[in-house]
Each structure stands twice: as structure tokens, then as C-alpha cells.
N, C-alpha and C positions, 0 to 999 in steps of 0.2 A: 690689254691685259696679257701677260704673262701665261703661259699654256698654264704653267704650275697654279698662277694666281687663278686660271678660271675653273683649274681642277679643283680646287680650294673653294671657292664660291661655291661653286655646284654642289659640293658634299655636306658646307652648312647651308644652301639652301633645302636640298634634298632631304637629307638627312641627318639634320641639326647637329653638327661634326665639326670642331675645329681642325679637328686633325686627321689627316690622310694620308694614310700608309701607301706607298706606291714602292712599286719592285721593278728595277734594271732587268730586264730579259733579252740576252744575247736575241738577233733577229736572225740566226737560224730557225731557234728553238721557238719563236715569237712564230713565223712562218709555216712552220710545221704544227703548232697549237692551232694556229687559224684556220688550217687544214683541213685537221682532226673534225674540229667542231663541224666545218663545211660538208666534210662528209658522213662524219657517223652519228651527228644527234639532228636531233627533228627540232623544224622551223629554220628561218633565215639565221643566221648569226651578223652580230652589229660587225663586226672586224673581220673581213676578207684578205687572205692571205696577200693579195696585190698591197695593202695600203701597209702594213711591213715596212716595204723599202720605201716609204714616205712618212714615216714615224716618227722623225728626228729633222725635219723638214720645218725651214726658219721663213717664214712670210711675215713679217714688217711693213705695217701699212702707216703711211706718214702721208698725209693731205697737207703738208704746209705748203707745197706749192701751191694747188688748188686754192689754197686760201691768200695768197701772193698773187696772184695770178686774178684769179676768179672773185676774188673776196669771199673765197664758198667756208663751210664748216659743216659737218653733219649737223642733224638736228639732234640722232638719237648717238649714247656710245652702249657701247658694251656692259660695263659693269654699271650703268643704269636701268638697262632693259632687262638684264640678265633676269633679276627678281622678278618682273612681271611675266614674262618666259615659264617661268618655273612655277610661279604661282596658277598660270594656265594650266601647264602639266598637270599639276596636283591635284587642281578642279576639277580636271576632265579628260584624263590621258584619252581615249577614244578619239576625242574632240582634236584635243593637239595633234595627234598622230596625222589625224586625216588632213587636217588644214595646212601640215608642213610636211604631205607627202613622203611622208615616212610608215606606209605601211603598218599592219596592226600591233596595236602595244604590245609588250613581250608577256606573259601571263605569268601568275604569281605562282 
């Protein structure tokens, strides 16, 4: 999947959304928001000024050799699992949080 396409899934699975507004933010200004947040509001923030210059960042994962080679293929993909993912979320953010070491859910 497509970053776009999994932004996309995630907002109609989240929040029953076909459509996802998203904003181009020069990565000064992206670097300096993550900043801000880091240092003048309370609790962790998800976005760390570090990950910025990795924002735009193309990883393409292709197993055909593996599967040439090995005869291997995943068992699970991405936008198969995604919905069960997210339907855990839903169930039990507390739960999720903890079991994919991600620290406590962000509060409402």
C-alpha cells in the first residue's frame, strides 16, 4: 500500500471517512511544529522533530525474490490486516497500546 492509500484506509476505518484532507508542509515549518509541541504542551507527542527529515522517505518492499528463490510469500499483507488492527484499536485502545508498546493512549 501506498502511504496515501494506507492514510486513506485508516481514516475510513477510524473514522468512517472517504475522504482525507492532507496539507504539504514545507519541512522547516514541519520541524519547528514538532518542536513546539515537544516542548511547550504536555504528554509525548506522536511526531518528533527527528522523523521530519524522514517524512518523504520511499521504502518499497518486493519479496519476489524470496519467493524465486525460497518459494516463500507472506502469510499476512497489509491491507488485509489493517481492518483487524484497527478493529482491536477500537475495542480497546488501553489493550492495543500496551501490547504494541506504544505507551498510553492519547486521551480525549
Amino acid at each position: 500500500m501506498s502511504f496515501r492509500e494506507l492514510q486513506t484506509e485508516i481514516a475510513r476505518l477510524v473514522h468512517g471517512v472517504d475522504e482525507w484532507t492532507t496539507f504539504r508542509v514545507p519541512k522547516f515549518l514541519a520541524k519547528l511544529g514538532a518542536w513546539g509541541q515537544e516542548k511547550f504542551l504536555p504528554g509525548e507527542p506522536f511526531i518528533r522533530p527527528w522523523m521530519i527529515a524522514h517524512a518523504d522517505d520511499h521504502y518499497e518492499l518486493d519479496v519476489s525474490r524470496a519467493n524465486s528463490l525460497l518459494h516463500w510469500e507472506p502469510r499476512q499483507t497489509l491491507r488485509r490486516s489493517l481492518p483487524l488492527m484497527i478493529e482491536a484499536l477500537k475495542a480497546d485502545p488501553a489493550r492495543f497500546y500496551k501490547e504494541n508498546g506504544l505507551g498510553d493512549p492519547p486521551s480525549r
